[in-house]
VOGU-3710 file (C-alpha; in Angstrom, 3 decimals, decimal comma):
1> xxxxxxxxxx> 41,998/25,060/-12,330  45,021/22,932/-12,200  44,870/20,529/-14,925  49,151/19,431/-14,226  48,140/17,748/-10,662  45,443/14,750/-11,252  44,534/14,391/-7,670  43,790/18,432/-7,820  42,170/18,272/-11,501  39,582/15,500/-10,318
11> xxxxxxxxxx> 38,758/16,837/-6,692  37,778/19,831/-8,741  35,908/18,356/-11,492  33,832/16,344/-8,711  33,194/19,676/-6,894  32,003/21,135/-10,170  29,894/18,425/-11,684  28,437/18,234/-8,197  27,467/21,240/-7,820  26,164/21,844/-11,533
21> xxxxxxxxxx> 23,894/18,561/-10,722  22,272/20,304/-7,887  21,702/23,404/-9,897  19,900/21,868/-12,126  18,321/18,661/-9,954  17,644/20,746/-6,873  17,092/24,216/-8,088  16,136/24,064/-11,759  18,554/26,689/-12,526  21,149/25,046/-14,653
31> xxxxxxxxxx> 24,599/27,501/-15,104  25,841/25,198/-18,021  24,617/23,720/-21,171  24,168/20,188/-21,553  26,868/19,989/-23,699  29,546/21,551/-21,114  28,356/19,013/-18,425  28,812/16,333/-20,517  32,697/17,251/-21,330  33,296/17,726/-18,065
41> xxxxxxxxxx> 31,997/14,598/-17,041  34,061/13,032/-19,497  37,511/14,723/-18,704  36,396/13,307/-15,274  35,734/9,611/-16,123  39,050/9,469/-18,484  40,839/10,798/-15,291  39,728/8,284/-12,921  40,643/5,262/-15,883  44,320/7,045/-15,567
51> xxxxxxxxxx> 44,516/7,605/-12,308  41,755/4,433/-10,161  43,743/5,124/-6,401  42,684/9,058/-7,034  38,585/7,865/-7,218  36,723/10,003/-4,998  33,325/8,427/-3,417  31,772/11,026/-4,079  32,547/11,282/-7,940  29,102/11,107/-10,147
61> xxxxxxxxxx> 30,832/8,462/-11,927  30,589/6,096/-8,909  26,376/6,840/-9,423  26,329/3,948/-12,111  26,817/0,315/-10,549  29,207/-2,574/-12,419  27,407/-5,883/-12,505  23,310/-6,138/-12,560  21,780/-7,576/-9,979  20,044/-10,928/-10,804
71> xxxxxxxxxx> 17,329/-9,768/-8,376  16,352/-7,264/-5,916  17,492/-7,930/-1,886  14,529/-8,307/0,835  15,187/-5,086/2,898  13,487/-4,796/6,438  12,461/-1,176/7,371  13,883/-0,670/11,138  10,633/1,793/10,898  7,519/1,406/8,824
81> xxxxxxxxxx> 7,137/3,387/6,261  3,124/4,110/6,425  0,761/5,265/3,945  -1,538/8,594/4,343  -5,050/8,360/4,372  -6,455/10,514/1,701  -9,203/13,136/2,056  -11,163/15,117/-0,502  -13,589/17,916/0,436  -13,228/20,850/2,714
91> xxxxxxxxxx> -15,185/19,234/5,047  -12,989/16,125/5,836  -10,439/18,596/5,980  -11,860/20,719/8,465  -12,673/17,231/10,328  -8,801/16,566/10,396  -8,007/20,286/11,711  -10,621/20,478/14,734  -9,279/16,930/15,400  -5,554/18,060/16,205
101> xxxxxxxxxx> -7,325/20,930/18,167  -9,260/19,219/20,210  -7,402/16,523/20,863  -3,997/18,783/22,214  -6,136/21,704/23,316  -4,798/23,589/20,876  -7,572/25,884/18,975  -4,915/27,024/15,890  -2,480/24,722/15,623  0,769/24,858/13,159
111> xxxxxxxxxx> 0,595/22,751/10,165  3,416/22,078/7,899  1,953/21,486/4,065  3,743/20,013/0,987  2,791/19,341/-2,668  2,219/15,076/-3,228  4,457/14,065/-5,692  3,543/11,556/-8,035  6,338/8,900/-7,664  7,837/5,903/-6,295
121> xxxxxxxxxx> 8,695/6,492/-2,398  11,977/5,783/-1,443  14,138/5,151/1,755  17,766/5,954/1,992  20,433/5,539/4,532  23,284/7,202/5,476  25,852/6,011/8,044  28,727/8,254/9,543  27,751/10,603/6,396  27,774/7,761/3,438
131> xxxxxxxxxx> 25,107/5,971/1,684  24,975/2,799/2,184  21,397/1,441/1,449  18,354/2,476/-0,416  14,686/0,937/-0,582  11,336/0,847/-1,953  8,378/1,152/0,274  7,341/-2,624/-0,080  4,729/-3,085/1,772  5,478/-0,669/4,757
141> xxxxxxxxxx> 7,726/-3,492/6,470  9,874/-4,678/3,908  11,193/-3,340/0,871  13,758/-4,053/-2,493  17,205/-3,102/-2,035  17,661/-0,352/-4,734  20,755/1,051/-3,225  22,672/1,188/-6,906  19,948/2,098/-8,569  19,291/4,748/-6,476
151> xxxxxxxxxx> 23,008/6,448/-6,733  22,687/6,751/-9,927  20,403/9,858/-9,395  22,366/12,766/-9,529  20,099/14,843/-6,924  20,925/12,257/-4,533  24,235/13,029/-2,433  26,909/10,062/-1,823  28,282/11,776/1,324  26,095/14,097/3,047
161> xxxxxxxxxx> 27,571/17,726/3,134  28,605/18,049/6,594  32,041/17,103/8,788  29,942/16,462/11,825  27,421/13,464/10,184  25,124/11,300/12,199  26,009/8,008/12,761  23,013/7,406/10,784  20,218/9,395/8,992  17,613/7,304/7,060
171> xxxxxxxxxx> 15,463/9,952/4,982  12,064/9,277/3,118  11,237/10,865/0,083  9,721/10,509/-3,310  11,439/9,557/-6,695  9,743/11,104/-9,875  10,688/12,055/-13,282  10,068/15,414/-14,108  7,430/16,071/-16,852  9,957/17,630/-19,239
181> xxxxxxxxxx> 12,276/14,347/-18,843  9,417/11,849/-19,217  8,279/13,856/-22,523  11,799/13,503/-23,674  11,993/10,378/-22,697  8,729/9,150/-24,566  9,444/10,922/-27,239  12,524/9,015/-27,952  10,970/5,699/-27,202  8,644/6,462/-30,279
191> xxxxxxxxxx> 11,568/7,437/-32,451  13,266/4,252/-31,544  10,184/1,990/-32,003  10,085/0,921/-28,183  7,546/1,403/-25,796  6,530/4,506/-24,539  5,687/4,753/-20,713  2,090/5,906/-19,880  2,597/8,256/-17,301  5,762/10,082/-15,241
201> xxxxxxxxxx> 4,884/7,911/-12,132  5,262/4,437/-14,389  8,281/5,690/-15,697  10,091/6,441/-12,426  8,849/3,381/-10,611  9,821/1,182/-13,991  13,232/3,461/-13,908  14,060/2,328/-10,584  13,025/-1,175/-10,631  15,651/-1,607/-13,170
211> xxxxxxxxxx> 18,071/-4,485/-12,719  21,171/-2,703/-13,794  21,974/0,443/-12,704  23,299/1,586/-16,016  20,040/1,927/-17,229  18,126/3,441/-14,334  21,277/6,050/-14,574  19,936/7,087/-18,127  16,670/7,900/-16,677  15,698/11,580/-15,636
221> xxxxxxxxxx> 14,781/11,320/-12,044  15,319/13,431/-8,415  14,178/12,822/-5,328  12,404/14,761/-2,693  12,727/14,201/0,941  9,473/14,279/2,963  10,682/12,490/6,036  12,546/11,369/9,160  13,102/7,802/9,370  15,772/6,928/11,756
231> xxxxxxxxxx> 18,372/9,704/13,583  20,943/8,267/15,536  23,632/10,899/16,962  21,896/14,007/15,760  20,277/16,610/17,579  17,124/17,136/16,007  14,291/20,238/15,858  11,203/19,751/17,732  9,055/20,202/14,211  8,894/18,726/11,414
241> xxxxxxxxxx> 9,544/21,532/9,075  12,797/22,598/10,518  13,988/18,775/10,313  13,367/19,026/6,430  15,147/22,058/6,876  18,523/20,410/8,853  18,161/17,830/5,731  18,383/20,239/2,889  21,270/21,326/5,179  23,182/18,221/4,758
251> xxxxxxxxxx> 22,807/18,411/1,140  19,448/16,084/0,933  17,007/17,633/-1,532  13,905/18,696/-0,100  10,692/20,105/-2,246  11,062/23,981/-2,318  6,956/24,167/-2,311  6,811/22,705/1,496  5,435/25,832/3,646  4,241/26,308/7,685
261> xxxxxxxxxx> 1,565/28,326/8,906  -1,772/27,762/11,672  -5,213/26,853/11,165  -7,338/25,661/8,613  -7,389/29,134/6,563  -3,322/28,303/5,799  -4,362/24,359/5,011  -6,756/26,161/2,705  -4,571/29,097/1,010  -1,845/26,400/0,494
271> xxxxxxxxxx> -4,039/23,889/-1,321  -5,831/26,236/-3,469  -2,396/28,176/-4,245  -0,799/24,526/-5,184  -3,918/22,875/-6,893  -4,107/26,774/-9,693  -0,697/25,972/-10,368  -0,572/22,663/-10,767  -0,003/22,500/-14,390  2,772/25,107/-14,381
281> xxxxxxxxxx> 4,809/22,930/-11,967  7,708/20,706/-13,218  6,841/17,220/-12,189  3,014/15,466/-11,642  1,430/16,045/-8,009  -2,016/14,581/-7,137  -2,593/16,663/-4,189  -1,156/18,159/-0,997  0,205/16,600/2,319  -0,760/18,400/4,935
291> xxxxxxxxxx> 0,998/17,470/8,965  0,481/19,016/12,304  4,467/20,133/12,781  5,073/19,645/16,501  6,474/16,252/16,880  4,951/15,837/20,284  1,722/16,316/18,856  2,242/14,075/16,252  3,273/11,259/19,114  0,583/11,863/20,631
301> xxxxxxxxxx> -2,070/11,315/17,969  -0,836/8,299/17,143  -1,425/6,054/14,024  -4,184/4,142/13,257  -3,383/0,727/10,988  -1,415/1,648/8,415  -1,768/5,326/8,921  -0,221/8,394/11,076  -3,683/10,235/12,709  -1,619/13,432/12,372
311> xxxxxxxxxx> -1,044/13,596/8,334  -3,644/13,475/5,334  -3,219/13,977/1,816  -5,509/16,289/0,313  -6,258/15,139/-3,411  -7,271/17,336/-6,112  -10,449/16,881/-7,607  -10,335/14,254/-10,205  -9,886/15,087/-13,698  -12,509/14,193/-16,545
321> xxxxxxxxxx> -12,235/13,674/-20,012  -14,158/12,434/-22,938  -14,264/8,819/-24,690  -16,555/6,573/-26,669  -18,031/3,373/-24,955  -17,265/0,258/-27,269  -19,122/-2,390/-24,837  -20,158/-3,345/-21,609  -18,492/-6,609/-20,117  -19,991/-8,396/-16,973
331> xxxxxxxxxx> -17,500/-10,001/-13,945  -18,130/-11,702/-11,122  -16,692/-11,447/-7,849  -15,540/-13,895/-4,883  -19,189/-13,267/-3,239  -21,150/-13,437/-6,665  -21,108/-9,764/-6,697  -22,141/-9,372/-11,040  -20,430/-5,710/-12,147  -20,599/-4,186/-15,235
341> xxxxxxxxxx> -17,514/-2,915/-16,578  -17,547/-0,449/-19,672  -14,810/-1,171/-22,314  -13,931/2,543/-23,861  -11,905/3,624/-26,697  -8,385/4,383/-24,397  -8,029/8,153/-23,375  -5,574/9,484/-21,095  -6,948/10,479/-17,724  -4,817/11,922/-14,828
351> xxxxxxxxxx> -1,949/10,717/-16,025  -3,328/7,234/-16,716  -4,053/5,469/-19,682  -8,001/4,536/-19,456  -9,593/1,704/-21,096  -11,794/0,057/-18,401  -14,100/1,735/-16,118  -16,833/0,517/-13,696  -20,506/1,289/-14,101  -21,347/-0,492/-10,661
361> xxxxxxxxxx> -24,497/-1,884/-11,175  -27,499/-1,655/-13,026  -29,179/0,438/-11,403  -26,494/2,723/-12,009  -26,305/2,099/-15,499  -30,442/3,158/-15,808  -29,218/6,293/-14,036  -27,047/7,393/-16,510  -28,838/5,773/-19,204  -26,230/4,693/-21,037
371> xxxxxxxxxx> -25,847/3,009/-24,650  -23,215/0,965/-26,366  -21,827/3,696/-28,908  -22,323/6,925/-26,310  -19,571/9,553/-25,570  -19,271/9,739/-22,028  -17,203/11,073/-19,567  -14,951/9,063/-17,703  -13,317/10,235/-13,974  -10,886/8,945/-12,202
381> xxxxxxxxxx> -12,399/9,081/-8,277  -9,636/10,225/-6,186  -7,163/9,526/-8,978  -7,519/5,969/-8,793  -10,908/4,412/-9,738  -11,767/4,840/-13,388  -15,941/5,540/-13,575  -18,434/6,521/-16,396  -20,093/9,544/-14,248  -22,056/10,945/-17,471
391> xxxxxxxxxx> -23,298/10,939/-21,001  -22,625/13,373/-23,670  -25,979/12,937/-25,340  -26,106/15,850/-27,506  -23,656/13,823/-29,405  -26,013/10,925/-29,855  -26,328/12,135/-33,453  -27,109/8,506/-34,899  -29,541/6,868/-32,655  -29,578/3,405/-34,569
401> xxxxxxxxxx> -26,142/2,857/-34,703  -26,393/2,821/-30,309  -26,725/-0,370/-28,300  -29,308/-0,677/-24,899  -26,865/-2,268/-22,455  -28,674/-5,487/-21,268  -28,209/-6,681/-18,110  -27,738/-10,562/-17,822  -30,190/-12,937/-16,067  -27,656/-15,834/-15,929
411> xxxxxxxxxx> -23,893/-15,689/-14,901  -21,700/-14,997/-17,614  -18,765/-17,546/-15,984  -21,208/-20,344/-14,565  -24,428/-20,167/-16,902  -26,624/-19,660/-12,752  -29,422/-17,420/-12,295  -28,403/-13,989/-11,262  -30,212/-12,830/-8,126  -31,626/-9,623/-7,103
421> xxxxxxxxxx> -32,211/-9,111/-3,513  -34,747/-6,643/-2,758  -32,899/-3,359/-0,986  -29,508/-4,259/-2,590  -28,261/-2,359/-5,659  -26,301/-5,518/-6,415  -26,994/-8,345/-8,356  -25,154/-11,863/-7,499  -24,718/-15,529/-9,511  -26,254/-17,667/-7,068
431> xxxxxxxxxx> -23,729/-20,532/-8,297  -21,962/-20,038/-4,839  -18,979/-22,407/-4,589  -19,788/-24,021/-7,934  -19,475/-20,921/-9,868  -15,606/-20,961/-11,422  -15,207/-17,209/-10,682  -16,761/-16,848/-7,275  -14,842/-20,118/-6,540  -10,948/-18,894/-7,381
441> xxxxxxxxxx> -11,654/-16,342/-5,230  -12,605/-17,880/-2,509  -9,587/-19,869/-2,556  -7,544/-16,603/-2,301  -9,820/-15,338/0,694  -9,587/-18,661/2,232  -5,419/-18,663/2,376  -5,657/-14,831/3,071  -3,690/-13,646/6,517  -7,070/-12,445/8,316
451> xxxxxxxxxx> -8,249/-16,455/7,181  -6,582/-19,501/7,705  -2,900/-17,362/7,030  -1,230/-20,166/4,546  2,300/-18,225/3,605  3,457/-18,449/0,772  0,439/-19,316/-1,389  -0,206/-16,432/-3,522  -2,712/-15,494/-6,400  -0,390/-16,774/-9,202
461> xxxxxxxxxx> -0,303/-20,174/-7,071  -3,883/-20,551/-6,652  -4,626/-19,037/-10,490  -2,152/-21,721/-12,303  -3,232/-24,667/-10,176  -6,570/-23,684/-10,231  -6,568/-23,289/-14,131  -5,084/-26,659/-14,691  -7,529/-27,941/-12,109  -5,058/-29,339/-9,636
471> xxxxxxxxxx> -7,333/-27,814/-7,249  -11,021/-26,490/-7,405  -12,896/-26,598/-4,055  -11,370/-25,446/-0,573  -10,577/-29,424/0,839  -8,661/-29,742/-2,611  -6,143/-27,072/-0,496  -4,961/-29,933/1,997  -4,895/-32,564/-0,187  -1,518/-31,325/-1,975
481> xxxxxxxxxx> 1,503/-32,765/-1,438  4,804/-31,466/-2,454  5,119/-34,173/-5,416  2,003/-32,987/-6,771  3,136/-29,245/-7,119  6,585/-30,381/-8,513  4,833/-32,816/-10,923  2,574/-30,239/-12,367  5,322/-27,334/-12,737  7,345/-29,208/-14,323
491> xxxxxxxxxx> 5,150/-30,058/-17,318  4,782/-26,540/-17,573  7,811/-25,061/-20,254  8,509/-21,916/-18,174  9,309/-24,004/-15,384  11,215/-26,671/-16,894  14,201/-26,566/-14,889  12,203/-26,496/-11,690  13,228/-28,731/-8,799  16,171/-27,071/-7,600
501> xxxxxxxxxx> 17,147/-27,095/-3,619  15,974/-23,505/-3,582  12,322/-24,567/-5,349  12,561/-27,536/-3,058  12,868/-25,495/0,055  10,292/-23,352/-1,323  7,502/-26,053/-1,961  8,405/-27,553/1,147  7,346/-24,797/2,895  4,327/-23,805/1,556
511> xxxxxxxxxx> 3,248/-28,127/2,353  4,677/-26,995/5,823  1,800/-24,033/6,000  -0,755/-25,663/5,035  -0,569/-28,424/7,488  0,803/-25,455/10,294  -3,020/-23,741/9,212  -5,056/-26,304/10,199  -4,699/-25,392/13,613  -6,647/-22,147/13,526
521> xxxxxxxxxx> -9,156/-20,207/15,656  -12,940/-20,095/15,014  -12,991/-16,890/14,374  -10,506/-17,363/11,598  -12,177/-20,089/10,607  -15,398/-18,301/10,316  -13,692/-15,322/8,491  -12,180/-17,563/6,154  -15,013/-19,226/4,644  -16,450/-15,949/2,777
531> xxxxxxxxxx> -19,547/-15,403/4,299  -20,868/-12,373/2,846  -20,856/-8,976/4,922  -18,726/-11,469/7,269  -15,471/-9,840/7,776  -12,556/-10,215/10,694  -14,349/-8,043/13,190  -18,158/-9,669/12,860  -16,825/-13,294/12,724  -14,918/-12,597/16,505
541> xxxxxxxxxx> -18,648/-10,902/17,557  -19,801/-14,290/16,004  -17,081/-16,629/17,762  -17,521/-14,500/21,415  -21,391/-14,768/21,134  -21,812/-18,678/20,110  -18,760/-20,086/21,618  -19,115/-23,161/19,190  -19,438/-23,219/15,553  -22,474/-25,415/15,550
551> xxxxxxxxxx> -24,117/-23,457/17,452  -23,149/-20,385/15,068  -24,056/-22,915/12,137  -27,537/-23,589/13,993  -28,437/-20,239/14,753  -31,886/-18,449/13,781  -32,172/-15,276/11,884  -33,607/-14,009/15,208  -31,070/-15,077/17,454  -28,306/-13,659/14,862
561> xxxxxxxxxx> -29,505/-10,498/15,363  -29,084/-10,066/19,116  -24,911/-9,702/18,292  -23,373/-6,478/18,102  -23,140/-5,358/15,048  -25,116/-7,844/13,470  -28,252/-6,708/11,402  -31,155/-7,375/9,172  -28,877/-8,120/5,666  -26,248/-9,607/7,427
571> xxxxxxxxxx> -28,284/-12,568/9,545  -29,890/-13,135/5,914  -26,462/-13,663/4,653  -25,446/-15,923/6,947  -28,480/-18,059/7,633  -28,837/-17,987/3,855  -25,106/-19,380/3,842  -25,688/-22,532/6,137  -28,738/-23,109/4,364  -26,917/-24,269/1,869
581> xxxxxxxxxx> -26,471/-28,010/1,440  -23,060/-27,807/-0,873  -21,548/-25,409/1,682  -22,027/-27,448/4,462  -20,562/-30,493/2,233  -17,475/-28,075/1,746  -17,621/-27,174/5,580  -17,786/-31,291/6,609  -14,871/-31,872/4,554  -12,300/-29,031/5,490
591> xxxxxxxxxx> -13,080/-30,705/8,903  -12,317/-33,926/8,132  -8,793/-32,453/6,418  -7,823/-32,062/10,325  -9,250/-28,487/10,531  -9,443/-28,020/14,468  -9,875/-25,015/16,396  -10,631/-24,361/19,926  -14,404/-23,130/21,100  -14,691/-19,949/22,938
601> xxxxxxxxxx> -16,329/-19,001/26,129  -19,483/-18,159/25,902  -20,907/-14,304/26,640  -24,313/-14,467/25,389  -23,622/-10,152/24,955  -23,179/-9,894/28,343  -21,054/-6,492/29,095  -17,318/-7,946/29,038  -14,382/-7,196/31,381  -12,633/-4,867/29,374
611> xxxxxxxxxx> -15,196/-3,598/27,451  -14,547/0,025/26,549  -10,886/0,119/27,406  -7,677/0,042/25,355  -4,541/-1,629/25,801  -0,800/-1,570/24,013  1,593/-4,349/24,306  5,255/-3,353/24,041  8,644/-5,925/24,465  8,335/-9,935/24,617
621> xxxxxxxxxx> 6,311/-11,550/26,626  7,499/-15,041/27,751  3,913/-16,827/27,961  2,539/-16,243/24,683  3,126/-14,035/21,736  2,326/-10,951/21,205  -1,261/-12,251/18,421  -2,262/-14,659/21,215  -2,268/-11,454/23,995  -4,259/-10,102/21,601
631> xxxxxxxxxx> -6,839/-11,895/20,860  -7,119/-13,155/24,816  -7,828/-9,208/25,323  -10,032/-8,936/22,345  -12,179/-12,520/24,017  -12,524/-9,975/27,136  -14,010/-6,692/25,323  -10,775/-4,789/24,936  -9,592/-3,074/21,598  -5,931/-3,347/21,279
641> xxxxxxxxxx> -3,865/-0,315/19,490  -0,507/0,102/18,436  0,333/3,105/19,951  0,018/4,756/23,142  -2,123/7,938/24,057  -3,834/9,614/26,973  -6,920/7,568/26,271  -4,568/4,054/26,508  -6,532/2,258/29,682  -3,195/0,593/30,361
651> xxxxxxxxxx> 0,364/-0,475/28,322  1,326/-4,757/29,699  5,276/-5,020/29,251  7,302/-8,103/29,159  11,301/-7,981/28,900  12,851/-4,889/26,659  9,894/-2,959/26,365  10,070/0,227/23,908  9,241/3,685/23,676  5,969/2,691/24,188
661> xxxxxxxxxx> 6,837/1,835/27,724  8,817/5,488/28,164  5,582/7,511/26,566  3,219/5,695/28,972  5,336/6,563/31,969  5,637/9,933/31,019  1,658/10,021/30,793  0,898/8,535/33,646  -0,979/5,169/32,149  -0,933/1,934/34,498
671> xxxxxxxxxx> 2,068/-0,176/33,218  1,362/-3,829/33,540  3,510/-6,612/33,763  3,493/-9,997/32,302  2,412/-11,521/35,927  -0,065/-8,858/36,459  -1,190/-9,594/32,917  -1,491/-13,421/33,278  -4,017/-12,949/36,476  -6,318/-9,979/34,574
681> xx> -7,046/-12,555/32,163  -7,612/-15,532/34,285
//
């Protein structure tokens, strides 16, 4: 070590702390104490104070950011980050296996298989070998900017370990907090007097929502890689594994656990291997992710919504444990839907703090035959929905201090009968629109995107104007007026200095919306006014059928039942809807707020023109957007997808089409222009 030469002395206590933070980050191996990192580190840090034009980028000093953000940057993801549809039985799985074989002809295909960490996902960019920006997931499209937040964590390279980088490399991955640093952590919280996190996953999404660095670089986390997001200027494997594998090469942390093999007996070994040792492993999991590997398959198969058709993730059976029910509450729901909801002494369920769990209905609650005062055993179904699934009645050792739970005849929020239709498990307020709780919720529905797609008018929105009965009824939606929102807010103390250009702008916009949504479709319209059973799909079947809303408003229970789809407890829904008189009151004046929409031709069920083909649209078209093509194929009988296959009926280009234009030429699907487009759907 040369300690005489500065420039030497740091470039060597970089190197060192570096690589001591991947020992013990990376490889849980640590070669030093604590106590021997931490003097390093400072020898380092008083260095760089002597020395600032000797900083090297890479130091773990520049992890930690200077001034805290006042908030977190919009980011948009260049490529969705999707979610994974979850499975949970051998069966589904072996669904998911013979459906990569069959639909590539392959009868053992290679899967790649990785534990499911229990974290915060995470995208990160590099360009020419630096970071340069880091996000949350968001919602799949757009994230936060957490790019000094995430340098702080010391598993996390600045420069990627390579003299040949791509121009850029976005990687996906998972940030947790490893159960040994969470304990720790907790631990002291409670010696401090300060709140104690409920779970490793809280504490690493709390951790990196922080809005200064400093603090988020106090916090024990790593991060896994799991994914590709964007390669430009690298020369990438054909499989997924070995591109985890050319990532750990650049110095990227990948999860040591993530293993190949073919078939469903290594899907099997893998999650049965993973799922005994579960416990024994340093950070939380909640299941395994299991891929096909070849990335040509995975093209291929597509995606479906949200989700890639070539990945699931495999949960672990849920995890059970004891409590004492204290109560039973009763809430309603935006279609009147009454559900009992057991209040329980809190216990800590896979990784959760529970103190709510549903008992779904009543009939459900005479299943179990459950009393106020029982021990029963709560489960959280696929590690997310907290449920009483049975009773410990050999400890029922006082039998008068227990409670029958009694279900209600009236609605607890609107004092209106409760009904019980005969063949439904669930009971409903009959209050309808009048009922306060069905009533905020069908305000929410109503603005929704799938419904009349108001921007910018969120729950909180609806909740406070709603509460202070600025609005209460669906017409009350266009009769605000920018004035009105700024003269209620600022009444309100929290929002006492609001009114700035920024609120302004803000306000203005949403006003903007709501005027912009009264132009709609009827099959929007239809969606949006909460019919029950009615959702997206059934109210276009509705809108095709009818072609006018009268005549959808009119219809018989009979005639109802000759759309697709549409059967016995549906048609009673909606004739039982329109046979409302208050709803058509509602109905007459949403329509007199300037609600228009155009009617649609008529098909009476005949077979349509497209019916039972498939269509992708890739680049702009110049005639409409790319919603309106939609739904104009949709009117005609065609589903529309979002990627392209060998069972695509045909991909309709306008001007810089994508790779969706590229994979349909190299399959040999009809390509159709814009022009050829425009006379299909004449």
């Amino acid at each position: 070590m040369n300690r005489e030469d500065p420039a030497l002395r740091i470039t060597e206590l970089v190197d060192l702390l570096n690589r001591y933070a991947e020992e013990y980050y990376v490889y849980d191996s640590p070669t030093v104490p604590d106590a021997e990192y931490d003097r390093l580190f400072h020898e380092l840090r008083t260095l760089e104070d002597q020395y600032p034009e000797l900083i090297n980028p890479s130091s773990p000093t520049r992890r930690v950011g200077g001034t805290p953000l006042s908030q977190f940057e919009k980011v948009v993801l260049e490529v969705p980050m999707l979610s994974l549809d979850d499975i949970f039985s051998d069966g589904e799985l072996v669904q998911f296996v013979n459906r990569a074989s069959e639909e590539n002809g392959i009868s053992d295909p290679e899967f790649s298989c990785e534990v499911k960490l229990d974290g915060l996902a995470c995208s990160i960019l590099y360009e020419n070998g630096e970071l340069v920006r880091a996000s949350t997931r968001g919602d799949g499209l757009i994230g936060e900017d957490i790019t000094l937040n995430v340098k702080t964590i010391r598993n996390v390279p600045l420069r990627l370990k390579t003299d040949n980088p791509p121009s850029r490399l976005e990687v996906r991955g998972e940030v947790v907090m490893p159960k040994s640093g969470f304990e720790k952590m907790n631990q002291e919280a409670r010696a401090a007097g300060k709140k104690v996190f409920a779970n490793p996953r809280n504490a690493a999404a709390g951790s990196l929502r922080q809005k200064d660095p400093k603090i988020t670089a106090r916090r024990p986390l790593i991060f896994n890689c799991y994914a590709l997001g964007i390669a430009e200027g690298a020369d990438l494997p054909d499989n997924h594994y070995e591109r985890l594998r050319y990532v750990a090469s650049l110095g990227i942390p990948v999860n040591q656990e993530t293993k190949t093999g073919r078939g469903i007996s290594f899907c099997r070994e893998f999650y049965n291997d993973i799922l005994e040792r579960r416990d024994s492993l340093p950070y939380e999991i909640d299941g395994v992710v299991i891929k096909v590997n070849s990335i040509d398959i995975q093209e291929s198969m597509g995606f479906v919504t949200r989700s890639p058709r070539w990945a699931v993730a495999y949960k672990f059976p849920a995890r059970e444990e004891m409590t004492k029910l204290i109560d039973v509450s009763f809430q309603v729901g935006r279609t009147g839907a009454v559900t009992p909801v057991a209040v329980l002494e809190p216990v800590y369920v896979s990784g959760v703090t529970v103190s709510n769990a549903t008992l779904h209905n009543e009939n459900e609650i005479r299943r179990l035959d459950v009393m106020i005062g029982d021990t029963v055993i709560i489960r959280r179904a696929g590690d997310v929905i907290p449920q009483i699934v049975d009773v410990v009645k050999a400890r029922r050792e006082n039998a008068s201090e227990l409670k029958a739970v009694v279900f209600p005849d009236v609605c607890p929020v609107c004092g209106s009968r409760i009904e019980r239709i005969e063949g439904e498990a669930v009971a409903r307020c009959s209050g309808g629109l009048f009922c306060p709780a069905q009533n905020k919720e069908a305000l929410k529905h109503f603005v929704s995107r799938g419904a009349m797609n108001i921007e910018g008018f969120g729950d909180r929105i609806i909740e406070e104007l709603y509460d202070n009965k600025i609005i209460r009824h669906l017409s009350d939606i266009y009769k605000l007026t920018a004035d009105t929102i700024f003269d209620f807010y600022k009444n309100q103390s929290r929002f006492k200095d609001m009114k700035t250009a920024d609120d302004s702008l803000l306000v203005n916009k949403l006003i903007e919306s709501i005027d912009k949504s009264k132009k709609t479709t009827l099959p929007r319209f239809i969606y949006a006014l909460g019919i029950r059973e009615v959702g997206e799909a059934t109210a276009l079947s509705l809108a095709r059928y009818f072609g006018t809303f009268d005549a959808i408003r009119g219809a018989t229970f009979d005639e109802l039942k000759k759309v697709e789809d549409i059967g016995d407890v549906v048609a009673q829904h909606i004739t039982g809807f329109f046979a409302e008189e208050h709803n058509n009151n509602i109905i007459e004046e949403l329509i007199s707020s300037g609600i228009v929409w155009d009617d649609m031709p008529k098909n009476e069920g005949v077979e349509q023109k497209f019916s039972g083909m498939t269509f992708v649209i890739t680049g702009t078209l110049a005639s409409m957007g790319r919603n309106e093509a939609k739904a104009r194929l949709q009117e005609l009988g065609a589903k529309v997808a979002g990627s392209v296959s060998s069972k695509t009926s045909g991909v309709i280009f306008g001007s810089e089409p994508g790779s969706k234009y590229t994979k349909a030429k190299e399959l040999g699907i009809r390509l159709i222009s814009e022009d050829e487009f425009l006379e299909l759907i004449r």
